[in-house]
N, C-alpha and C positions, 0 to 999 in steps of 0.2 A: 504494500500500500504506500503511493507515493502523496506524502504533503511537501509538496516543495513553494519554495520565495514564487518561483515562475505562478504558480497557479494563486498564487496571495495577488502577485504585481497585474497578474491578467486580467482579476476582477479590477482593477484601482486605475482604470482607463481615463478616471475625471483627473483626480489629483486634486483639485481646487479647492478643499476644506481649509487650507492652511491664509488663505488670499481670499476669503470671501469679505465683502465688506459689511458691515455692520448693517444688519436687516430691520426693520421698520418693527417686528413684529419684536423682538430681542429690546429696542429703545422703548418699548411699549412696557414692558416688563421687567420686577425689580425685585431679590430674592427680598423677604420681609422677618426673616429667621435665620439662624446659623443653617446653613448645608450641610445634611447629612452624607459623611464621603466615605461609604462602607468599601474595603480591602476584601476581597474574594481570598483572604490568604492570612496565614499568621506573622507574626514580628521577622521581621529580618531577613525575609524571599525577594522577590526579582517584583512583586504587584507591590509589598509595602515599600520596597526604596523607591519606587516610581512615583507614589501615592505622594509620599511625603517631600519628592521633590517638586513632583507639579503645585501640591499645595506651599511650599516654599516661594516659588516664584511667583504665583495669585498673592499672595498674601506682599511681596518684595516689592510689587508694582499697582497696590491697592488695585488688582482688577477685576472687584467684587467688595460690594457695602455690606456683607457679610458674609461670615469665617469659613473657610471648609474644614469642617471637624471629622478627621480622619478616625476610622474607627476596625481595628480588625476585627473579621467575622468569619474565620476560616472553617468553622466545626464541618461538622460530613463531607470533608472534599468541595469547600465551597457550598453546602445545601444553606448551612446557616443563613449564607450573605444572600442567595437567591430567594429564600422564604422570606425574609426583610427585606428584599429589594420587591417582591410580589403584593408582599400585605401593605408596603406604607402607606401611613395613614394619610402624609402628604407629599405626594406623588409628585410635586412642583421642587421641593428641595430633598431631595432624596436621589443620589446618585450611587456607581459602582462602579468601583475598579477592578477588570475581569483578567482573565486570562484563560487558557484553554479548557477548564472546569465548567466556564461557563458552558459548554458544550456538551462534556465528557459526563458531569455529572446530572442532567435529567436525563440524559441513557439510562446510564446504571442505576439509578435510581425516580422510578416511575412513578412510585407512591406520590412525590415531592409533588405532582400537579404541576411542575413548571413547565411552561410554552414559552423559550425565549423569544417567539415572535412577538409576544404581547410588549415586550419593553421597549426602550424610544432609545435609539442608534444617536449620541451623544459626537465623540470623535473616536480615531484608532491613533496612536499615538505610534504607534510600530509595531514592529516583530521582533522578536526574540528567539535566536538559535540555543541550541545544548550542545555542551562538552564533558566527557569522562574524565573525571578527577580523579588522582590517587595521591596517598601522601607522599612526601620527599622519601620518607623514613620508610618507608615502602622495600624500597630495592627494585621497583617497577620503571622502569623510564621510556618504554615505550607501548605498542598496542598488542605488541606480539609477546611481551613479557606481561603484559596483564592477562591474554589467554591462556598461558602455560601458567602461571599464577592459579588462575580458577579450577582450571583442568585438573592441574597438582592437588587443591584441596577438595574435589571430588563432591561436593555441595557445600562444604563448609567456609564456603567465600560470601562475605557479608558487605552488601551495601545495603544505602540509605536513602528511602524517597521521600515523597509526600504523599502516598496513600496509592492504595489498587486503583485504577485508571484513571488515574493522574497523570500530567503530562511527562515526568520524565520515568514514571511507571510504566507506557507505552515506549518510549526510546529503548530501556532495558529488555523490554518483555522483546520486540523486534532484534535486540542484538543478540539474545541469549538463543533466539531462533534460529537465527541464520549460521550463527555459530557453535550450537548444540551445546550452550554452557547449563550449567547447575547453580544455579546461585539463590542464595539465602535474601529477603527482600525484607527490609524492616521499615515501618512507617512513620512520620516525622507530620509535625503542624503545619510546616512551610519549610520553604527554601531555606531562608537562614537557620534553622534551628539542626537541617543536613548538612550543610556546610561546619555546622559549629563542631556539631561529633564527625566527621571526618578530621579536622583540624587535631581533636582533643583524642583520636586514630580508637574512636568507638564503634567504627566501621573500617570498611577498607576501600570504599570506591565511592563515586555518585553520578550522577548524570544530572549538572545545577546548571543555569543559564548563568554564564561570566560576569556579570553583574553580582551576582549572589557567592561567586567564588572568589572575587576580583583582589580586594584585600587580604585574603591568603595565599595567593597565588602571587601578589607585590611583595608580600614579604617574603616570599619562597618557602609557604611550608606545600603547596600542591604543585602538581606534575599535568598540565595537561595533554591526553591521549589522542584521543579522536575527537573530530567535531561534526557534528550531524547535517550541516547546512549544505545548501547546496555547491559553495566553492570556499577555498580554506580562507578563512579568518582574517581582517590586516592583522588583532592587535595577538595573533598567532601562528605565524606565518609557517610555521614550520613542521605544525599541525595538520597530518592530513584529515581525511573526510574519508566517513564510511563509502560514498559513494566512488573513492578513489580505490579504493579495495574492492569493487565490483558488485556492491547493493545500490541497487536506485530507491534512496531511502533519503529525504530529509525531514526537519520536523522543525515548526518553530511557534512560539509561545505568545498569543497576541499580547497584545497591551494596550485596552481600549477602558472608553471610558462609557458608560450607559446610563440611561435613566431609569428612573420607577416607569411599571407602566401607568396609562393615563396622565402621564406629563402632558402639560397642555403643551400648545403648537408654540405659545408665547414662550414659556421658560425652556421648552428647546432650542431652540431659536438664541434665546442669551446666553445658555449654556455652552452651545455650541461656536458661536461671538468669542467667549473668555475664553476657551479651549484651541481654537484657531487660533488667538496671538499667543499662547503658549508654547502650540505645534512653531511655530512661527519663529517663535523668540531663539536670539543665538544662544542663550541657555539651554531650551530641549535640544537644540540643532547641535551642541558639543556635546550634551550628557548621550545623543546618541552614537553618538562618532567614540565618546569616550566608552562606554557600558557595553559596544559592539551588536547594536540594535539596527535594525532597517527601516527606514521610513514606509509608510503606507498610508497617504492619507487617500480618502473616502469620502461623497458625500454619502445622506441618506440612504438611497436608493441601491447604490455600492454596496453598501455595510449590509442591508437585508439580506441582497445578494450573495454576500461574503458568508454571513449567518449560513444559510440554505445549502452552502456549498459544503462548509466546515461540520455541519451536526451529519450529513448523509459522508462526507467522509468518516467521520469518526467513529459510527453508527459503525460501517465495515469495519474499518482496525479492529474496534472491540469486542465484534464479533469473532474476528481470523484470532484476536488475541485466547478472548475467552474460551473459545471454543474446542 
């Protein structure tokens, strides 16, 4: 199952969310309470640093008369943040920062009642590749010595994710395929709290988006292996790609921003106003270049589009995974 940048950049034929000017209907409308800015994810992952830096920069350049109060909601693989993004009670200040849960998890979980069709398509902020990490203290330094690593401990090779089909739960679950590994799978709240136990060598491997591994990786305690994206890395260049090994395999993690549903046409409209000079600003324009994220911006129309495409992918993986 291919998710690659190509079929992300295919649908995003507009591009123009970043350059739209200020709409009639956005000057119309003014939030009247703090913003609720619920994290699809726990402390210290790749959705809460983004969270907190787009909220950084709203707040550095007053471009909003009231706060976005970021809040993580990660419980069930993201169900928490989606059940509170579904019931709020005010639909107008009530937002969320997704990532590929927002997809993965009403699959797997049906009971939830969630239609993410029902929600109001905000901005996409980019994408997000994954990399295999191992620690320094490992003895591991390349991808061929983390096979023979796994293989040698015949199940008892332990990595760390963030839950059964989650997104780097599906990277692992594809490489342990194609490669016929055994590996031990332990689950974690978020990004940062896998990165912390690989650091602290409570596991031995992970598959975190570089953002989420980045300050371990600067100070040189991780090694990274492979990168899942579609061509190797700049701020890793040295790093090949699964698909350079002979799997047409990429995967990457959005990083969007959405509404409650029944947000009025007016408060999307402003939301998406503030979010545009954000996309905009050379601020997100170097955290992307720095964090090794892709741009993708999207109108509305796009983003449904992008929706429709991304749950009937995911729908198969999970199936080929589970099955």
């Amino acid at each position: 199952m291919k998710l690659s940048k190509r079929l992300f950049l295919g649908l995003a034929v507009g591009g123009t969310l970043a350059t739209l000017p200020i709409s009639a209907l956005a000057q119309e409308w003014q939030p009247t309470r703090p913003i609720d800015f619920t994290i699809m994810a726990g402390p210290g992952g790749g959705a809460d640093q983004i969270a907190r830096f787009v909220q950084s920069v709203v707040e550095a350049n007053d471009m909003t008369n009231r706060p976005l109060i970021p809040t993580n909601r990660g419980g069930g693989s993201g169900a928490e943040a989606l059940l509170h993004l579904n019931d709020a009670r005010d639909p107008d200040h009530t937002l969320m920062v997704t990532l590929n849960s927002f997809y993965t998890t009403p699959i797997r979980q049906e009971a939830l009642g969630i239609d993410i069709e029902t929600f109001t398509p905000i901005t996409m902020m980019g994408v997000d590749p994954f990399v295999l990490w191992v620690h320094k203290d490992s003895g591991i330094t390349d991808f061929d010595g983390f096979l023979a690593k796994v293989r040698e401990m015949d199940g008892e090779y332990v990595m760390g994710g963030t839950g059964a089909g989650q997104e780097d739960s599906i990277v692992i679950a594809y490489m342990a395929g194609v490669y016929d590994l055994d590996i031990k799978y332990i689950p974690y709240d978020g990004g940062g709290a896998v990165a912390k136990d690989l650091a602290g060598q409570q596991i031995m491997a992970t598959v975190n988006n570089p953002a989420e591994a980045k300050g371990f990786y600067e100070a040189g305690d991780f090694i990274p292996l492979l990168a899942f994206s579609d061509t190797r890395m700049d701020a890793y260049p040295d790093v090949p790609t699964i698909k350079e090994l002979g799997h047409d395999f990429s995967y990457y993690n959005q990083r969007a921003i959405v509404g409650a549903p029944g947000m009025s046409d007016e408060a999307a409209a402003y939301y998406r106003d503030i979010f545009g000079q954000v996309y905009a600003s050379d601020a997100w324009q170097d955290y992307l270049v720095s964090e090794s994220l892709s741009p993708l911006p999207m109108d509305e129309a796009e983003t449904r589009a992008y929706w429709a495409t991304q749950v009937a992918n995911h729908r198969q993986l999970l199936s080929e995974i589970d099955g």
